[in-house]
C-alpha positions as CSV (number, residue, x, y, z in Angstrom):
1,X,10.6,12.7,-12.4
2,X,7.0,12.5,-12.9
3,X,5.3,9.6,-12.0
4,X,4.2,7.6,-15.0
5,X,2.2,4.1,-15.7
6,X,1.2,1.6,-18.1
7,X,-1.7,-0.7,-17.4
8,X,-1.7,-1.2,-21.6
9,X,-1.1,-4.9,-21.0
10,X,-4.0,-5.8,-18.9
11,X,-7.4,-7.1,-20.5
12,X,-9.6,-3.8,-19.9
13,X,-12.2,-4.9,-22.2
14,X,-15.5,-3.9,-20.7
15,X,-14.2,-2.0,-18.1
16,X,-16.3,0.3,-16.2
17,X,-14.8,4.0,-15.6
18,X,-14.2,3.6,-12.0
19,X,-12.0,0.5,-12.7
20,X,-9.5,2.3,-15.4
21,X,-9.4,5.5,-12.6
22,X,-8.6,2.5,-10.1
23,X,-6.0,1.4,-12.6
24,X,-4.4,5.1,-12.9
25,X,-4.4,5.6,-9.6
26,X,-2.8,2.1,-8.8
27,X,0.8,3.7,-9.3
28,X,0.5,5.5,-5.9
29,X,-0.2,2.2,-3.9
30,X,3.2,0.8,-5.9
31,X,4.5,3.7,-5.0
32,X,4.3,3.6,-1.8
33,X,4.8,-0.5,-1.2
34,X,8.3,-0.1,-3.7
35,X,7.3,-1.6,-6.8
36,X,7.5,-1.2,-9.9
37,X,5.6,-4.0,-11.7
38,X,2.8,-6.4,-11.1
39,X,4.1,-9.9,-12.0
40,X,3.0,-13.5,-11.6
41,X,6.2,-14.2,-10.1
42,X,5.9,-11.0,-7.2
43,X,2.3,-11.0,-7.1
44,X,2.3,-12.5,-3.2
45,X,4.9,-10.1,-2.5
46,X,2.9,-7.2,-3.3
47,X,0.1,-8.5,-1.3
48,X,2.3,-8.8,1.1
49,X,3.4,-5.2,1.2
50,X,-0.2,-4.1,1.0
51,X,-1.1,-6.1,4.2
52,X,1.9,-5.3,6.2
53,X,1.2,-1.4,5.8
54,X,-3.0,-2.3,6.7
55,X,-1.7,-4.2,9.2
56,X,0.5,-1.0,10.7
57,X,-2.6,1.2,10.1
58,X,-0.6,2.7,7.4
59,X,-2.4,1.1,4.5
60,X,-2.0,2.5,1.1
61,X,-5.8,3.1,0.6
62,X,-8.1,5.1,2.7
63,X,-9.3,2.1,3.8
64,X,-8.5,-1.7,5.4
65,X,-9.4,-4.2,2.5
66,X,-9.7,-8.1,3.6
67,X,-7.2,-10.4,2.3
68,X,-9.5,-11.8,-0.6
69,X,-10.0,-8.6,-2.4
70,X,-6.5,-7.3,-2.2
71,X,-5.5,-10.5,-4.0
72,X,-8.2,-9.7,-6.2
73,X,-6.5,-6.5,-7.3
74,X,-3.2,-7.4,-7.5
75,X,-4.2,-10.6,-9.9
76,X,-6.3,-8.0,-11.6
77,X,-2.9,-6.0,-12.1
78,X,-0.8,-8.7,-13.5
79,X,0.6,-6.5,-16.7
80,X,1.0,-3.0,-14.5
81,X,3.8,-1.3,-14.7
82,X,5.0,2.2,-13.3
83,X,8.3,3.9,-13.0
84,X,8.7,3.2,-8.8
85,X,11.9,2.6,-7.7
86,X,12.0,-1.0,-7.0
87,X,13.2,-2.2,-3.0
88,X,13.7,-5.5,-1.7
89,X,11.7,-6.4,1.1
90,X,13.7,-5.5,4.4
91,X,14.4,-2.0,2.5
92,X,10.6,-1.9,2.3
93,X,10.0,-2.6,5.9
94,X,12.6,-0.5,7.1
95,X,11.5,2.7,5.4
96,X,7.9,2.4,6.9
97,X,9.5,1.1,10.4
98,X,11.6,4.4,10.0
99,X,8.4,6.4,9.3
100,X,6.5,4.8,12.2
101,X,9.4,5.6,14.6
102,X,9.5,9.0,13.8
103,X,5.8,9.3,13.7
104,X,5.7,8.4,17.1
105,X,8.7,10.3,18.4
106,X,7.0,13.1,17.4
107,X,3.9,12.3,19.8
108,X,5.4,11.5,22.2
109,X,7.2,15.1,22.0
110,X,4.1,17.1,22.0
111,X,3.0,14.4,24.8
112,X,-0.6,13.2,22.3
113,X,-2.0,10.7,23.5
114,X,-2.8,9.0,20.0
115,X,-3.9,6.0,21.1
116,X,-7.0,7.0,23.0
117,X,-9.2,6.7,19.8
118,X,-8.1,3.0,19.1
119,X,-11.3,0.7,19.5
120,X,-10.7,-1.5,22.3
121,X,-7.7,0.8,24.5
122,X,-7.9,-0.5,28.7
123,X,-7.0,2.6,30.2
124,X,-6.2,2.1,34.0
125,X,-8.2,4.6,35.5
């Protein structure tokens, strides 16, 4: 199934380029949090979902955005809509726990050490 969108209900009126590509591309970030629709109602929850994959270094964008402008976005969604199958919460967290798990199993394997680029890393030598 192809992915499809509809951002038809949101006020676009003097919107620039780069926010209606922003708005096209917005079905991969709900894609990959398990969402299918920006709401008043779930709005926290898919700030949520963003922020728990930033905060796993496995944000959906190519980069960490603060707090205040990925509630920004998601209030600037309210209206989105996109044909992503639709989790609850510990389904969500599961999936990317999964994904973490075997991420790292797979380091581990070829004995990486990954963590030697993270800012900060003690090493005991």
């Amino acid at each position: 199934m192809a992915l499809q969108y509809d951002y038809t209900a949101l006020d676009t009126e003097g919107w620039t380029k780069e926010q209606h590509d922003t708005a096209a591309n917005f079905c991969w970030t709900m894609m990959a949090i398990d969402m299918r629709e920006v709401t008043k109602e779930n709005q926290d929850e898919i700030v949520f979902r963003i922020m728990f994959l930033q905060m796993l270094d496995l944000g959906p964008w190519t980069k960490p955005y603060s707090l205040a402008f990925v509630k920004g976005q998601v209030h600037g969604m309210i209206g989105y809509k996109c044909n992503v199958a639709q989790d609850p919460r510990y389904k969500f967290i599961r999936r990317w726990i999964k994904a973490g798990e075997r991420w790292l199993e797979e380091k581990l394997e070829k004995n990486e050490d990954f963590l030697k680029y993270r800012k900060g890393l003690v090493d005991g030598q």
